[in-house]
C-alpha positions in Angstrom: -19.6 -3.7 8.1 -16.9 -3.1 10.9 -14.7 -5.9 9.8 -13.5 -4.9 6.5 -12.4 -1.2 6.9 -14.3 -0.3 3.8 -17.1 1.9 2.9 -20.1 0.9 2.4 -21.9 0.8 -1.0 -25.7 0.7 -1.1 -27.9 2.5 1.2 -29.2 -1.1 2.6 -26.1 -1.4 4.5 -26.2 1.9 6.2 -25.9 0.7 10.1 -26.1 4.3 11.3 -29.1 5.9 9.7 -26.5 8.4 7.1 -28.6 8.2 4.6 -31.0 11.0 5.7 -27.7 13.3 5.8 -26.6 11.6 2.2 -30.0 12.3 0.7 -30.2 16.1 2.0 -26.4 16.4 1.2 -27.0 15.9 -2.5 -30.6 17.5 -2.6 -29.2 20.7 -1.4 -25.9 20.3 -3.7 -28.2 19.6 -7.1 -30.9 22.8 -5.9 -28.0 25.4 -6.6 -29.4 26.4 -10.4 -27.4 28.8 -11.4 -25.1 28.5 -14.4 -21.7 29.3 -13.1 -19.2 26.8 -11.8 -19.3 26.0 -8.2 -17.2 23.8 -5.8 -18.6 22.1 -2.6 -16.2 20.6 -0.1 -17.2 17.4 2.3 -15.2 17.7 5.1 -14.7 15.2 7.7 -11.6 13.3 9.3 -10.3 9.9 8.8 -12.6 7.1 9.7 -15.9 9.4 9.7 -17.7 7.6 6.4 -17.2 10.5 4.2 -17.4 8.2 1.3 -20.3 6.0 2.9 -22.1 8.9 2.3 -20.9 9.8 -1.2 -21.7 6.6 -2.0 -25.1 6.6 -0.4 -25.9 10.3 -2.6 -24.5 8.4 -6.2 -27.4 5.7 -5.3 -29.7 8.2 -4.9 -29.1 10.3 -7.5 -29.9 7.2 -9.9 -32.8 5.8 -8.1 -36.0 6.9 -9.0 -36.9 9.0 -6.0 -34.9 11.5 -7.4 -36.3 14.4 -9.6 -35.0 13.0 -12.7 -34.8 16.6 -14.2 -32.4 17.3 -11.8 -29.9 14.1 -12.8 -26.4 15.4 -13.5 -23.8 13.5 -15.1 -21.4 12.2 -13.2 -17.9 11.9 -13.3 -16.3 10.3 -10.0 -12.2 11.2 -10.4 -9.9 8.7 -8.6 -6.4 11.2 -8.6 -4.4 8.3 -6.9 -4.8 6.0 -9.9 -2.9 8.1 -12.2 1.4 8.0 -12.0 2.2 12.2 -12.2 0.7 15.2 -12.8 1.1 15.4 -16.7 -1.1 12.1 -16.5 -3.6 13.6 -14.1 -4.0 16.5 -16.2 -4.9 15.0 -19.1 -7.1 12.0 -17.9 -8.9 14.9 -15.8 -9.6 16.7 -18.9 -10.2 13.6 -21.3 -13.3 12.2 -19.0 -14.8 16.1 -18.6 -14.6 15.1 -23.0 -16.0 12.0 -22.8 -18.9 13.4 -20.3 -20.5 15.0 -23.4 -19.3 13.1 -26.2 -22.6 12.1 -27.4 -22.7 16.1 -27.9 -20.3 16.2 -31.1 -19.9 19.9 -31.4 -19.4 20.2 -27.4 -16.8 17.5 -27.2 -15.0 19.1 -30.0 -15.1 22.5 -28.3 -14.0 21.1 -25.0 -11.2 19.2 -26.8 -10.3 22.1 -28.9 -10.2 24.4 -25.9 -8.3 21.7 -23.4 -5.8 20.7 -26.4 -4.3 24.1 -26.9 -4.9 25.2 -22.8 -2.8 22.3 -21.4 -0.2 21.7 -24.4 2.1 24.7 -23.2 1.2 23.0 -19.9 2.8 19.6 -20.2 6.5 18.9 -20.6 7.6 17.9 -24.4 8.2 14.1 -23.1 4.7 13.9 -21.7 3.2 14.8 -25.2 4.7 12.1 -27.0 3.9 9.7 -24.0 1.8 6.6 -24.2 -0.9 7.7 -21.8 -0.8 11.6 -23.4 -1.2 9.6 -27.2 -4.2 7.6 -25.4 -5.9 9.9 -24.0 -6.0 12.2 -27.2 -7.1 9.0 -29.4 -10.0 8.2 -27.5 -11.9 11.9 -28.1 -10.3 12.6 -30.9 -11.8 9.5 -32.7 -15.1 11.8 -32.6 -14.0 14.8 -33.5 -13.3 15.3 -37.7 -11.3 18.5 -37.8 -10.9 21.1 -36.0 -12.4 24.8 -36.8 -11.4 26.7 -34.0 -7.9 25.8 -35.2 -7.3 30.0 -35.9 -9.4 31.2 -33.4 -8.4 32.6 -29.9 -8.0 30.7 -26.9 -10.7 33.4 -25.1 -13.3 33.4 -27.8 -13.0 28.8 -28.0 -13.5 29.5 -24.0 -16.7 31.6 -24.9 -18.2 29.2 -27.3 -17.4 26.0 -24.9 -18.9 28.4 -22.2 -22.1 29.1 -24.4 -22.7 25.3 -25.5 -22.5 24.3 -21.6 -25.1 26.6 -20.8 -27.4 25.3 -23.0 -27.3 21.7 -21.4 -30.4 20.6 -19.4 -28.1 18.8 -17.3 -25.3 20.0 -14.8 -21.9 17.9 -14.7 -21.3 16.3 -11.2 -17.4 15.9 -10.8 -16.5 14.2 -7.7 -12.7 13.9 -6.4 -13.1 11.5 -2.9 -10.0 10.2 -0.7 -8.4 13.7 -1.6 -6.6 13.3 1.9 -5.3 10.2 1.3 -2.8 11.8 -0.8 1.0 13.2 -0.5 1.3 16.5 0.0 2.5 17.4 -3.2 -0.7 15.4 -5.0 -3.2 17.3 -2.8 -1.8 20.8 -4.2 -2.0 19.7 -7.7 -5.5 18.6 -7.4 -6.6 22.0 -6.3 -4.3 23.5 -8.5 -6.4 21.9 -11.1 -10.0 22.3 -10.2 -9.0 26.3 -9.8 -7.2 25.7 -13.8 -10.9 25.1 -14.8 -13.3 25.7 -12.3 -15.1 28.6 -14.2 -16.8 26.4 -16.4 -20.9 27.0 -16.4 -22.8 23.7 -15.5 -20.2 22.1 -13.6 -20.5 21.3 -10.1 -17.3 19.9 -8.4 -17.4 17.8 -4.7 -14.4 17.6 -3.2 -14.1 14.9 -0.4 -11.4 15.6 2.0 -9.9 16.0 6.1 -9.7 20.1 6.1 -6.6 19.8 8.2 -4.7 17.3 5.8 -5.4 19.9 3.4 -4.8 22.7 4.6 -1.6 21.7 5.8 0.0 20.4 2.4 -1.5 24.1 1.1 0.5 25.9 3.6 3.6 24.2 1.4 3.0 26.3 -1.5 0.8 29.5 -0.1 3.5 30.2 2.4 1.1 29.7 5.4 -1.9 30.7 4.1 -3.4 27.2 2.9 -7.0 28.0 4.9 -7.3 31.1 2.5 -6.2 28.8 -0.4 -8.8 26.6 0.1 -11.3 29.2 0.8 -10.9 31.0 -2.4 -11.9 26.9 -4.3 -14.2 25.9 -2.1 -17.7 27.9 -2.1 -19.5 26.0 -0.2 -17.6 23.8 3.2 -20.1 21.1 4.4 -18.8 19.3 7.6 -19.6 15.3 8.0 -21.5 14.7 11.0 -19.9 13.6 13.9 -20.5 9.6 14.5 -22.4 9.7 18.2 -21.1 8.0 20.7 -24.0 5.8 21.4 -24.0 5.0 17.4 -20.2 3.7 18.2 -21.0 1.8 21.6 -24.4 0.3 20.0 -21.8 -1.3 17.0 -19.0 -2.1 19.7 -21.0 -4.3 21.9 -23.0 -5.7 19.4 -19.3 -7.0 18.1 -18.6 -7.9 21.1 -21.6 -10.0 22.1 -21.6 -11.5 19.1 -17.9 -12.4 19.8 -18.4 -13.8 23.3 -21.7 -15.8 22.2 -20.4 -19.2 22.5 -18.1 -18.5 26.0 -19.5 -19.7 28.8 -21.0 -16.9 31.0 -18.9 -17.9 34.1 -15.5 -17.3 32.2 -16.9 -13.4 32.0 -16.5 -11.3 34.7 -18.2 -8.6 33.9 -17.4 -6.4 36.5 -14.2 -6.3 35.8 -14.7 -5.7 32.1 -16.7 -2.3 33.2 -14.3 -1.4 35.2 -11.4 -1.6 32.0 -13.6 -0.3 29.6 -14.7 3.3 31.8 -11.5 3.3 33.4 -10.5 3.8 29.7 -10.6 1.7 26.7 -13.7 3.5 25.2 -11.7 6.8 24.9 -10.4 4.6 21.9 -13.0 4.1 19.8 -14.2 6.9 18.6 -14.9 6.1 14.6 -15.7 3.2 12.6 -12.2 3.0 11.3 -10.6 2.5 15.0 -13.9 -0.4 15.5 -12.5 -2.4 12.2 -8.9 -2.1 13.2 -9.4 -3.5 16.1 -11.7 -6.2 15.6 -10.0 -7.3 12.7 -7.0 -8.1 15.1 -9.2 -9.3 17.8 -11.2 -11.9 16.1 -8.3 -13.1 14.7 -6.2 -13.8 18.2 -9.3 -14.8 20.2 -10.4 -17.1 17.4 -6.8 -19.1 18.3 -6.5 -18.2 21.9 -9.9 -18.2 22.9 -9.8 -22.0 24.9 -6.4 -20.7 26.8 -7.0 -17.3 27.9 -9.5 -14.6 29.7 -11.8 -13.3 27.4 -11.6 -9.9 29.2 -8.0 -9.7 29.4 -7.8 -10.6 25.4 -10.1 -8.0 24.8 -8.2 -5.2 27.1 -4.6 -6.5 25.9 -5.9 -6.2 22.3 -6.7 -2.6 22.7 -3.4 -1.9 23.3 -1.7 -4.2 20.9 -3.8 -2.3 17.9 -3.7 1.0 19.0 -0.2 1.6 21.6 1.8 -1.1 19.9 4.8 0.9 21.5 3.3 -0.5 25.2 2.5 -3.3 23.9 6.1 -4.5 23.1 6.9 -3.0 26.2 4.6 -4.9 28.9 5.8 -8.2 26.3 9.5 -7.6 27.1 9.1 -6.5 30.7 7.2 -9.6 32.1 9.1 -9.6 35.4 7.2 -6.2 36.1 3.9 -6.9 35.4 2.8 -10.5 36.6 2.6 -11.7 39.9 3.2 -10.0 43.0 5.7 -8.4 44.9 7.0 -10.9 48.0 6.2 -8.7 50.8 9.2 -10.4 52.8 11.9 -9.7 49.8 10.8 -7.1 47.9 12.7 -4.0 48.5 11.6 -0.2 48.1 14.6 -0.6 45.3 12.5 -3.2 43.7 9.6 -1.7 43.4 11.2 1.4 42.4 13.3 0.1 39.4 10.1 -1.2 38.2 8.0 2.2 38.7 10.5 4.1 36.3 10.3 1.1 33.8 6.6 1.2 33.9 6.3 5.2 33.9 9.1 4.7 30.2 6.4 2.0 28.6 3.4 4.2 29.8 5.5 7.8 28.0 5.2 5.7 24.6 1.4 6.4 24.7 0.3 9.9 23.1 -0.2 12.4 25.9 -3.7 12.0 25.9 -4.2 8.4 26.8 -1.5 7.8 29.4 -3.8 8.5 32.8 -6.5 6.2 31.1 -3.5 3.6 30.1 -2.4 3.6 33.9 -5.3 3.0 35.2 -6.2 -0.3 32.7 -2.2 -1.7 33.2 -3.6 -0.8 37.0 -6.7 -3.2 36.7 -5.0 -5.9 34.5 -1.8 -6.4 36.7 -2.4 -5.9 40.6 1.3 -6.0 40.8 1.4 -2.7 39.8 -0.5 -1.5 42.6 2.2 -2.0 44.8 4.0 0.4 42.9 2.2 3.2 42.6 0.1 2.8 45.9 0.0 1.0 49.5 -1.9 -1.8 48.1 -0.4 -5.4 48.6 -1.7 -8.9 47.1 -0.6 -11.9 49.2 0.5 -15.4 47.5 -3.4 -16.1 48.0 -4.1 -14.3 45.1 -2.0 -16.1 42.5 -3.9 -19.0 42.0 -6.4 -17.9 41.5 -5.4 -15.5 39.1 -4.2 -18.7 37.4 -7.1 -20.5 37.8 -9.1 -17.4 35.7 -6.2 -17.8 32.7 -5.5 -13.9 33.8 -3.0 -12.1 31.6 -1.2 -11.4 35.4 -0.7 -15.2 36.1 3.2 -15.6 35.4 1.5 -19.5 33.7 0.0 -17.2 31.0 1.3 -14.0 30.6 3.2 -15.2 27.8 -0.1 -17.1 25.9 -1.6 -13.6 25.5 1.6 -12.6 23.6 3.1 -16.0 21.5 0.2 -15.7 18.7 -0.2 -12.1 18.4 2.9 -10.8 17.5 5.3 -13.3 17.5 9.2 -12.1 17.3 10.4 -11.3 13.5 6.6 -11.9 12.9 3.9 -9.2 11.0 0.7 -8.2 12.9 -2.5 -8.2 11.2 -2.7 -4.8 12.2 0.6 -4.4 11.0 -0.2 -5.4 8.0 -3.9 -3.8 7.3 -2.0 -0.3 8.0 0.7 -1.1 5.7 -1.6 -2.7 3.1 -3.7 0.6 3.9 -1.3 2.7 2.4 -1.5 1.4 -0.9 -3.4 4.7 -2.3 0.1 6.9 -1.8 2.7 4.6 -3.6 5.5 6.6 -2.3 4.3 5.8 1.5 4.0 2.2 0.9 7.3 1.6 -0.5 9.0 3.1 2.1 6.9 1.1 4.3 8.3 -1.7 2.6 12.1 -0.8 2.8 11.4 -0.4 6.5 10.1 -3.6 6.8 13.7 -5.0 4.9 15.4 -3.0 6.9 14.2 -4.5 10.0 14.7 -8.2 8.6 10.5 -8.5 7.8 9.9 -8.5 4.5 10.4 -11.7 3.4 7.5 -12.8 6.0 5.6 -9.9 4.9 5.7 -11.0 1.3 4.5 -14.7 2.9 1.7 -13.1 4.7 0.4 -11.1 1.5 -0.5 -14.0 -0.2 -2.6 -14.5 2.4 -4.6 -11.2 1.2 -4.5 -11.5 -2.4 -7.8 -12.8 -2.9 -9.4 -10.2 -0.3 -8.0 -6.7 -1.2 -10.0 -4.1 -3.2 -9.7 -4.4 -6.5 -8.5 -0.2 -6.4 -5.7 -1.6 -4.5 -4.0 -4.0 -7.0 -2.4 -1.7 -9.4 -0.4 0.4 -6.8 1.2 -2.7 -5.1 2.0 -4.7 -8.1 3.7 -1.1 -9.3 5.6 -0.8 -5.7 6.3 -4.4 -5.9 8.4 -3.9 -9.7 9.9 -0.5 -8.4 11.2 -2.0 -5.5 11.4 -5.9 -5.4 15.1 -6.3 -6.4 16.3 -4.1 -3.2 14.7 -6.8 -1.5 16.8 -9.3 1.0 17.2 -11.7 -1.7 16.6 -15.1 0.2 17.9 -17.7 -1.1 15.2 -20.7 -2.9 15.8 -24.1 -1.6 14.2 -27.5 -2.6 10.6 -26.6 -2.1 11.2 -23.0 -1.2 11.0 -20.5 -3.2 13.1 -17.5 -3.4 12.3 -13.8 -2.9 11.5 -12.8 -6.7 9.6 -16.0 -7.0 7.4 -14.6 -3.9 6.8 -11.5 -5.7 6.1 -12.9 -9.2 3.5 -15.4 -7.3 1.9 -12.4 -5.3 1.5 -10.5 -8.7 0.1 -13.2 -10.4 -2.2 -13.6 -7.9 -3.0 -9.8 -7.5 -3.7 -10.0 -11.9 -5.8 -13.0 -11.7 -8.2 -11.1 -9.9 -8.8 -9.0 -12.7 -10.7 -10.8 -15.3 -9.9 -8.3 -18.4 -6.7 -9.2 -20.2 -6.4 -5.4 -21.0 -6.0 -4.3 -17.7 -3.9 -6.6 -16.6 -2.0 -5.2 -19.7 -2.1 -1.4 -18.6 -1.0 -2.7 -15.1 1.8 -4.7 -15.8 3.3 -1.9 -18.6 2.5 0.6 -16.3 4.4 -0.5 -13.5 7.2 -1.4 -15.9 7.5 2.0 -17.2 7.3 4.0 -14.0 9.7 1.2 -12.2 13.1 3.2 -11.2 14.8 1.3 -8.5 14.3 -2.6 -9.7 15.0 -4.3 -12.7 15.4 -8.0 -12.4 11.9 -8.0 -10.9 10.3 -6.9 -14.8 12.7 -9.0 -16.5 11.8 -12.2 -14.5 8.0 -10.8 -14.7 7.9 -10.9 -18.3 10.1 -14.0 -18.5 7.3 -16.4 -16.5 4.9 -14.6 -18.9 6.8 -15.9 -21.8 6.4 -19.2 -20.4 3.0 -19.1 -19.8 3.0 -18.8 -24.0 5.4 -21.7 -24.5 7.6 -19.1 -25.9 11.4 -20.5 -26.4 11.3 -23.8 -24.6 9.5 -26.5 -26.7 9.1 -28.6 -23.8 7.5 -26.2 -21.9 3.0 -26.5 -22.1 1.7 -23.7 -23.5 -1.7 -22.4 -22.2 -4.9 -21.5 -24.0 -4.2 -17.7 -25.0 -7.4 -16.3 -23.2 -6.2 -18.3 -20.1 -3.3 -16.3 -19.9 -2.1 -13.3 -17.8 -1.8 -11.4 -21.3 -2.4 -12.2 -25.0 0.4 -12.6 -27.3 0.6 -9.3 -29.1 0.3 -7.6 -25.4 3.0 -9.5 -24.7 5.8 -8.7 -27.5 5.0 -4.7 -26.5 5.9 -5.8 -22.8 9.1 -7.4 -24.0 9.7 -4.3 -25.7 8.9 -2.3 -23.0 11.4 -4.6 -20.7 13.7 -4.2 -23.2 14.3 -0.7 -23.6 14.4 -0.5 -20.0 17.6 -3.5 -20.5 19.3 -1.0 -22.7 18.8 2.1 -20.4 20.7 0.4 -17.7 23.0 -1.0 -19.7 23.7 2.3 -21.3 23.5 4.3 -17.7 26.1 2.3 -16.2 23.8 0.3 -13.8 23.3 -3.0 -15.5 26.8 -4.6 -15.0 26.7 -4.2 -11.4 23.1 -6.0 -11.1 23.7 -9.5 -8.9 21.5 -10.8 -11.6 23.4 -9.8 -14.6 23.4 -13.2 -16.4 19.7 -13.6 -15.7 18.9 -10.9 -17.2 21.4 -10.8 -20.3 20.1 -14.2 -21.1 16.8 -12.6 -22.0 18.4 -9.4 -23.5 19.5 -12.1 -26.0 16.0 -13.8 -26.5 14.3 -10.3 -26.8 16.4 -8.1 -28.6 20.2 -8.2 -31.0 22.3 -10.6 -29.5 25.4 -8.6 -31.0 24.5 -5.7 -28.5 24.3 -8.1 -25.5 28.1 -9.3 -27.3 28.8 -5.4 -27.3 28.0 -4.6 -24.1 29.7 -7.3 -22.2 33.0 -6.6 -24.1 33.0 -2.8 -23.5 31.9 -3.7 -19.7 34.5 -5.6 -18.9 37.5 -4.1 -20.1 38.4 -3.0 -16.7 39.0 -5.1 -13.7 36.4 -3.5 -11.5 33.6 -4.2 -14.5 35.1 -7.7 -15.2 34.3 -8.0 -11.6 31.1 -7.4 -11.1 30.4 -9.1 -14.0 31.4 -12.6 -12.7 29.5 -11.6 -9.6 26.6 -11.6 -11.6 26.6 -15.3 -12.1 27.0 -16.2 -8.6 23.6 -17.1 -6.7 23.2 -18.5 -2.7 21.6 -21.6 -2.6 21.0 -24.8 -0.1 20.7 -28.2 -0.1 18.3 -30.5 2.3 19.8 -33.6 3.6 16.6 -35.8 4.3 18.7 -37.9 7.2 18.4 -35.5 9.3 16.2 -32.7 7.8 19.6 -29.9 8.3 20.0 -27.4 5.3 23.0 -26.4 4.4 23.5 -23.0 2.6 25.9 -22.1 -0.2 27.5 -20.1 -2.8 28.1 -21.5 -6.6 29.0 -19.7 -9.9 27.5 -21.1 -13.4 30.5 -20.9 -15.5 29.0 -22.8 -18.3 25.9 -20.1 -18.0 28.7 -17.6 -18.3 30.4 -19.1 -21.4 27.2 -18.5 -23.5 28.8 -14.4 -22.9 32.3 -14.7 -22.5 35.5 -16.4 -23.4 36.4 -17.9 -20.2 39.7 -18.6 -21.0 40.2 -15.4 -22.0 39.2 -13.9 -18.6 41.1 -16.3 -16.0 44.7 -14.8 -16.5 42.7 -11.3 -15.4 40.9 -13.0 -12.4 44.1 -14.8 -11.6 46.0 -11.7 -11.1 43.3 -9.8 -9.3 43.4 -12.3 -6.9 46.6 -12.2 -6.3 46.7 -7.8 -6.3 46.8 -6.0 -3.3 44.0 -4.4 -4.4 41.8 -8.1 -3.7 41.9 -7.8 0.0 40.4 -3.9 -0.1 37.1 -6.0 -2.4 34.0 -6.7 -0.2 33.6 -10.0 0.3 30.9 -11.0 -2.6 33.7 -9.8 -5.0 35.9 -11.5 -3.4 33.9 -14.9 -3.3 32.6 -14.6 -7.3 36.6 -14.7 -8.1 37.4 -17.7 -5.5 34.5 -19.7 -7.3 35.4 -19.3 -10.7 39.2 -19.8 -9.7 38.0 -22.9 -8.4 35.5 -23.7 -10.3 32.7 -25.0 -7.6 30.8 -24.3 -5.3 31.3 -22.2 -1.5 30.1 -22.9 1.7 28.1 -20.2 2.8 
């Protein structure tokens, strides 16, 4: 339960006796009888098991303990799943439909009454959209014709109003993880439960952190977000807070279980009292904080566990998870921390210079925690001491601090840090946060670019394989979408011999995330999904959809084909998704972006296989007609690669061009006069220097040290 950071699903796994709250949570929500709409709100901050005990309620409402006269319907709304508000709307409104389809004359009310209220709603390209078409389709399958076609909007209100009255059963709309959102999301959400929240027998739950709310109201209600919410929300039930004993009872049993198999001798369990009241309790004060940091505990002790103290791995890991700012700083500042000041050398100046560094490292902590973070760096390196009082430890002290593996000892400071977070290196906690973020889509790619920006995405992308096979299932379709938006803004590290390059890394990593799904459909609605929406990349699709052509035995005849039902998609799925990739081709090609793409001849390759060969003909003509497009279009044919020589095991990095790739677009001869002169221009020394490489390789023909 504290490992995985996730709720829990089935009342047998509730650890902290919720279900009593759950079960009078949802009681009390299904007594209200009356007929008119009414919206509750569960409010509680991150980390507090608000949907533990959603979850917990569902299974009670379908178990048979509960009054079965009472059973709603139930329609749990995921917001985050769905690409923009046009698509929000309408899936919103299609499952209220498809609630009471078994009710013919109600679904067609509802549809009648939704079709003509959000039409004037949506813009014109959202009608005609896939996902507007779908959604349409699947009620409107049920529905015959439509007689309220002349009347009012007010009197198809009244009759929907009238038919919902008459149901024995009340509608239970849920909307969880509401705080999880962007700002921008959380204000259309309640901009659409108040669009139909006077709808008899409905009951909404909204499942939210009042403050996150409140404060992406106060975007649009100038200020006044409390009064906002107040005016949706009828009823506010708070989650109760987790007690302390409940999170020290699941800490130390953790921990015990942790420490089980080290002898008792290595523990000092004095000291470990002292750390954890001098301070490290103050931060664990949810569930969420206990499966951070275990996650990145057992990991590290599980490889340093035979080298190190087991109390200083436990205090050390505190502040790795939750100060990584101090963290770095006690890792880079060694000379401070270990060992002890030489009472014969040491000047006043000394220990000075290392009081202000300590005092910067200890400001990186929120305000809250620094007297409680002084007083642990206090207890883990006696050096400090001297510093900040008129205690001194002699040269006595030092082996034994070495003898105890202590994080002080200047023979292991370094072990507590070399397999944590190594330099250039992603944390697990690093990457759980990250990975955590994969509900706002907008958030986790700029997570991402950060991460290329600081010259870590490429192990990143390694270490995500590495959770593939364990993420929630809800998490798959917003990273593989991320991952097509953004992959080709990627550093683009170059593939070797038995390395693969950085779109390979992606493609594998999205394959992996499909294969998890065992319905070929959604694997469908992902992949064209993430096509559609994809803005910033498009290499990333094209290469996608290429491997997927593969996978078919599609254009090489040498290539195996797999069984259709063993592939990512079936063969009609696939020709839409060339379509798809296609159109998007064209829309770059047409915008101006396409002949500046470094993988221009990549991708015109499959422009030919997928669509007129004339227009790829068309387009390269018209492209190149200037120098600066002529350019960048031999750029596009340029790629970095390497070569292993096994004598010594050295790789040696370099540039080539594929000239007879390039024929197959292009009249070489026709070109090389052009490059000639450009080279020889004034205007050739003001090119950055991949221009000005892609001409020296095809002037000569071969390849370029890097």
């Amino acid at each position: 339960m504290v490992n995985n950071d996730k709720p829990i699903t089935k009342i047998s796994d509730d650890e902290l006796d919720r279900f009593k709250y759950s079960k009078s949570l949802f009681d009390y929500i299904m007594s209200y009888d009356g007929d008119e709409c009414i919206v509750f709100g569960l409010e509680g901050s991150w980390g507090t098991g608000k949907t533990s005990i959603v979850n917990m309620g569902l299974e009670y409402i379908n178990s048979s303990e509960f009054d079965d006269k009472k059973s709603p319907k139930i329609i749990k709304f995921n917001p985050w799943r769905f690409i923009d508000q046009n698509q929000l709307l309408i899936k919103f409104f299609d499952e209220i439909i498809l609630a009471q389809i078994e009710d013919t004359q109600t679904a067609k009310k509802l549809f009648s009454y939704f079709n003509r209220l959000i039409v004037p709603v949506l813009t014109v390209s959202s009608i005609l959209s896939p996902s507007r078409t779908q959604a349409l389709l699947s009620v409107s399958k049920y529905i015959k014709e439509d007689e309220d076609e002349k009347n009012s909007l007010e009197e198809i209100k009244e009759n929907v109003d009238n038919l919902l009255k008459e149901k024995d059963h009340k509608l239970l709309i849920i909307i969880d993880d509401i705080d999880r959102l962007s700002d921008k999301e959380i204000r259309q959400i309640f901009q659409l439960v108040k669009l139909v929240a006077d709808f008899p027998n409905i009951i909404y739950l909204l499942v939210y952190d009042r403050k996150v709310v409140t404060n992406a109201l106060n975007g649009t209600q100038k200020g006044m977000g409390e009064n906002y919410l107040e005016k949706i929300v009828q009823v506010s039930l708070k989650v109760p807070k987790m007690s302390e004993s409940d999170i020290e009872r699941l800490f130390f049993d953790e921990i015990n279980e942790l420490l089980k198999n080290v002898p008792e001798k290595k523990i000092d369990k004095d000291y470990w009292n002292s750390l954890y009241y001098a301070g490290l309790k103050s931060f664990f004060t949810n569930i969420r904080a206990l499966s951070l940091y275990f996650n990145a505990l057992k990991f590290n002790f599980e490889i340093l566990k035979d080298l190190i103290n087991p109390i200083d791995l436990l205090s050390i890991t505190v502040i790795q998870v939750f100060i990584p700012e101090v963290y770095n700083g006690i890792k880079e500042n060694k000379e401070v921390f270990v060992g002890i000041f030489n009472t014969r050398s040491s000047s006043n100046l000394e220990k000075e210079q290392a009081k202000i560094r300590c005092d910067e490292i200890i400001s990186r902590a929120n305000e809250e925690f620094q007297e409680d973070l002084k007083e642990i760096l206090l207890l883990m390196f006696p050096k400090l001491s001297s510093v900040y009082s008129n205690i001194n430890y002699g040269n006595d002290w030092l082996s034994g601090w070495s003898r105890e593996s202590r994080i002080c000892s200047h023979n292991h400071f370094d072990i507590y840090f070399s397999l944590l977070i190594p330099e250039g290196e992603i944390s697990s906690n690093e990457m759980e946060t990250i990975l955590g973020m994969s509900n706002n889509m907008d958030l986790l790619a700029e997570s991402l670019l950060k991460l290329n920006e600081d010259g870590k995405i490429i192990k990143f992308l390694d270490r995500l394989e590495n959770y593939t096979s364990i993420l929630d299932e809800n998490d798959i379709e917003p990273i593989v979408m991320v991952l097509m938006d953004i992959g080709d803004l990627f550093t683009q590290e170059h593939g070797g011999l038995l390395k693969p390059n950085t779109s390979m890394r992606i493609l594998r990593i999205i394959y992996q995330l499909l294969k998890r799904i065992d319905n070929q459909d959604e694997r469908y609605e992902i992949l064209k999904n993430s096509i559609i929406i994809a803005e910033r990349s498009l290499y990333i699709a094209v290469h996608e959809i290429g491997v997927q052509d593969q996978e078919h035995g599609k254009y090489d005849l040498s290539q195996t084909k797999k069984p259709e039902e063993e592939c990512i998609v079936n063969s009609k799925q696939l020709k839409n998704l060339e379509e798809i990739t296609l159109e998007k081709i064209e829309l770059w090609a047409s915008n101006g972006r396409l002949i500046s793409h470094s993988k221009l001849g990549e991708i015109l390759f499959m422009w030919k296989k997928w669509g007129n060969p004339n227009n790829v003909d068309d387009f390269v003509k018209t492209a190149t007609q200037d120098d600066t497009g002529l350019i960048n279009f031999i750029n596009g044919f340029t790629e970095e690669t390497s070569t292993v020589f096994f004598e010594n095991n050295l790789e040696k990095v370099f540039w080539r061009i594929n000239l007879e790739f390039m024929k197959e677009f292009i009249n070489l001869d026709d070109i090389r006069s052009r490059i000639e002169n450009i080279s020889l221009s004034e205007e050739f020394e003001e090119l950055d220097d991949s221009h000005k490489r892609a001409i020296q390789l095809f002037l000569d023909g071969k390849n370029s040290n890097n």
